[in-house]
N, C-alpha and C positions, 0 to 999 in steps of 0.2 A: 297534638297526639290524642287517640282517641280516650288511652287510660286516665289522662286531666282531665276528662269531661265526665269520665266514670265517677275515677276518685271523688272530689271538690265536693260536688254533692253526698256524696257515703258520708268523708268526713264530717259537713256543715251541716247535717242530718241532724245527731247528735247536739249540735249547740245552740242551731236551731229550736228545737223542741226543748232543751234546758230553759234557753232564755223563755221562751213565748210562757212555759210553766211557771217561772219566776216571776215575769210581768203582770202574770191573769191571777197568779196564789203567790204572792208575797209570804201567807204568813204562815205557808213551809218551809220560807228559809230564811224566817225572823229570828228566827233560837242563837240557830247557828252563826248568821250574821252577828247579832248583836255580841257573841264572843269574841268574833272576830275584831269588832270595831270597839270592842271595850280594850283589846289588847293593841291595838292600833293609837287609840287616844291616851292611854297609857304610857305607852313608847315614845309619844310626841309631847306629852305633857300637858294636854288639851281633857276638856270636859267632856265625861262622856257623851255620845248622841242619845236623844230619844228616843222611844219607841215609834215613834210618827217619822221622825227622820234617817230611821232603820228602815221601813218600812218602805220611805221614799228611793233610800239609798239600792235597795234590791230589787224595786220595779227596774228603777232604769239601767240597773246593771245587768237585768233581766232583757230589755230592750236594747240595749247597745251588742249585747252578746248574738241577740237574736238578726240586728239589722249585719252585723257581720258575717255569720254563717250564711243570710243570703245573699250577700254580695258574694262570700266566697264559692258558694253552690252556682251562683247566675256568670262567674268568674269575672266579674265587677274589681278590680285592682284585686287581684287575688293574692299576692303575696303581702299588700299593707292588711287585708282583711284579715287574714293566719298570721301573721303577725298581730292583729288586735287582740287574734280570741286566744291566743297564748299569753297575751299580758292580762286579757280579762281574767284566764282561768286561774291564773296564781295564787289571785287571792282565796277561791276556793279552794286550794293544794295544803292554805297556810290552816285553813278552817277546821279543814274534814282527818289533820295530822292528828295520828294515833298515839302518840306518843306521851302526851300528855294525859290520854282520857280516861275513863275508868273502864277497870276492866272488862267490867261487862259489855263497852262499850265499842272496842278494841275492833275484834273480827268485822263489825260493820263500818268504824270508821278505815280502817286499812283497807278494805277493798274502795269505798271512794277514796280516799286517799292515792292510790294504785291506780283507780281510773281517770283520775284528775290527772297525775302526774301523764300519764301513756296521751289523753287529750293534748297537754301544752306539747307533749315532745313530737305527736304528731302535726299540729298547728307548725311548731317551727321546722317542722321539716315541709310541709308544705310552701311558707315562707320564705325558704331558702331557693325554693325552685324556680330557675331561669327559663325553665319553657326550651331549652336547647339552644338561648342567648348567652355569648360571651356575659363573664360578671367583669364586675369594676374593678378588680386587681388585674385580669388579663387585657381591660382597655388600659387601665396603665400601664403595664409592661409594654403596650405595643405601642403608646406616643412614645413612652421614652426609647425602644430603638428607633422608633423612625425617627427620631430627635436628634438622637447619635450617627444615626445613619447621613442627616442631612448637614448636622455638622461636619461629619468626615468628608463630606463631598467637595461642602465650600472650602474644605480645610487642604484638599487635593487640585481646584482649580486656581 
């Protein structure tokens, strides 16, 4: 359909450009990573990361992000790809939460925040999309009648 060829690309616009930002200027999203990953290794009971290891951890998350939006733009497995960047974005949704910040901080982390969240829900709605193919519950449904169907038959001869 021609609107998945529209779509794909509008969407992976966006994470495209994120990641390739993230890859080439790591250390505009050293700050906020390293919060991230200090409350991470906390939770886990592990040593914090370094600053070089933050550093490293946001290039290539910078780069995984970015090779996914163009898979998902070039429609390269387009539903594992929207499914990637919705599991890449997460972690960014956990970062940019206003909830915790300070005030003054608030009205900018809440719009990323809001735009993180509206990113992953659209990745998985993209994700979800069969292309106008039956999904895996209605190929199940249909072996097990024809399953039934072929028992009742032998079951009638």
């Amino acid at each position: 359909m021609l609107l998945r060829h529209i779509a794909r690309p509008l969407l992976a616009s966006s994470f495209i450009y994120d990641g390739v930002q993230a890859a080439r200027n790591p250390s505009e999203h050293v700050a906020a990573a390293k919060t991230g990953s200090t409350l991470a290794t906390q939770a886990l009971g592990a040593e914090p990361l370094s600053e070089k290891q933050v550093t490293t951890l946001v290039r290539a998350h910078g780069i995984a992000t970015a090779t996914a939006g163009t898979l998902l733009a070039l429609g390269k497995a387009p539903r594992a790809s929207a499914l990637a960047l919705a599991l890449l974005t997460l972690p960014l949704a956990v970062v940019n939460q206003p909830f915790t910040a300070p005030k003054e901080e608030r009205p900018l982390r809440t719009d990323r925040f809001l735009h993180t969240l509206a990113s992953v829900g659209a990745a998985l709605i993209a994700g979800a999309d069969l292309e106008g193919r039956p999904g895996l519950s209605w190929r199940v449904q249909q072996a097990r009648t024809a399953r039934a169907e072929a028992k009742a038959a032998r079951a009638e001869a």
